[in-house]
C-alpha positions, -999 to 999 in steps of 0.1 A, spaced: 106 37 -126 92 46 -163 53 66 -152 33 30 -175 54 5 -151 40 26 -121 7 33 -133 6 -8 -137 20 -17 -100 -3 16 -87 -36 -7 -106 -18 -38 -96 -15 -51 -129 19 -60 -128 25 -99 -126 40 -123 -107 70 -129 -136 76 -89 -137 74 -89 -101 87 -122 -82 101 -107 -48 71 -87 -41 29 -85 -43 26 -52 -57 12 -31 -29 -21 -22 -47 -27 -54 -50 -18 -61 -16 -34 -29 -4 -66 -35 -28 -99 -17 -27 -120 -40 -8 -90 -38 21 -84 0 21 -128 5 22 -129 -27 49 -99 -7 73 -102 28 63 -127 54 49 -101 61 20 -114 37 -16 -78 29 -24 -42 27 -18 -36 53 -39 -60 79 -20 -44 68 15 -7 81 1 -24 112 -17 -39 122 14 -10 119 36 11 141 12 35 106 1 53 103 -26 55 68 -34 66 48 -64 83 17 -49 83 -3 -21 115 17 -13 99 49 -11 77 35 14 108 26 36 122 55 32 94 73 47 97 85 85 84 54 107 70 77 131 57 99 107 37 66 84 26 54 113 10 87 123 -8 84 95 -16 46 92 -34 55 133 -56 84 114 -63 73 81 -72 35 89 -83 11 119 -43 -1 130 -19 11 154 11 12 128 24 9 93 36 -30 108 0 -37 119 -12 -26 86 14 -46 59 8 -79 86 -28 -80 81 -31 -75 40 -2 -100 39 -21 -126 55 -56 -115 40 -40 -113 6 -22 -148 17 -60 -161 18 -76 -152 -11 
């Protein structure tokens, strides 16, 4: 993925035509979530911290369950990686 087309789903401008499958998981993960379930201000800072390298939703998957859950139970208020996508589905499914 080119570094601008990152950058864009990282700052979750990318739109729904670019995107159809998926909510880009900045936008899905959002500020106001990460600050309500975490002490971290952003998606971006929750990855940094845990050492991730992330640029797709892939990338996420590929990650170690046991090892994103790990940090999903330190970094924010859920159990589990599961927990955490549930919830800012349905909160993002709200707004």
């Amino acid at each position: 993925m080119p570094f601008d087309e990152l950058l864009k789903e990282l700052q979750g401008q990318k739109t729904v035509q670019e995107d159809p499958e998926h909510t880009p998981l900045a936008q899905l993960f959002n500020d106001a979530f990460m600050s309500k379930h975490s002490k971290l201000n952003s998606f971006s800072e929750f990855l940094t911290k845990g050492n991730f390298q992330v640029d797709t939703r892939e990338d996420v998957q590929n990650i170690p369950d046991e090892l994103f859950d790990r940090h999903v139970a330190r970094e924010t208020d859920f159990a589990n990686w599961k927990d955490m996508l549930d919830t800012a589905t349905k909160e993002f499914g709200k707004s």
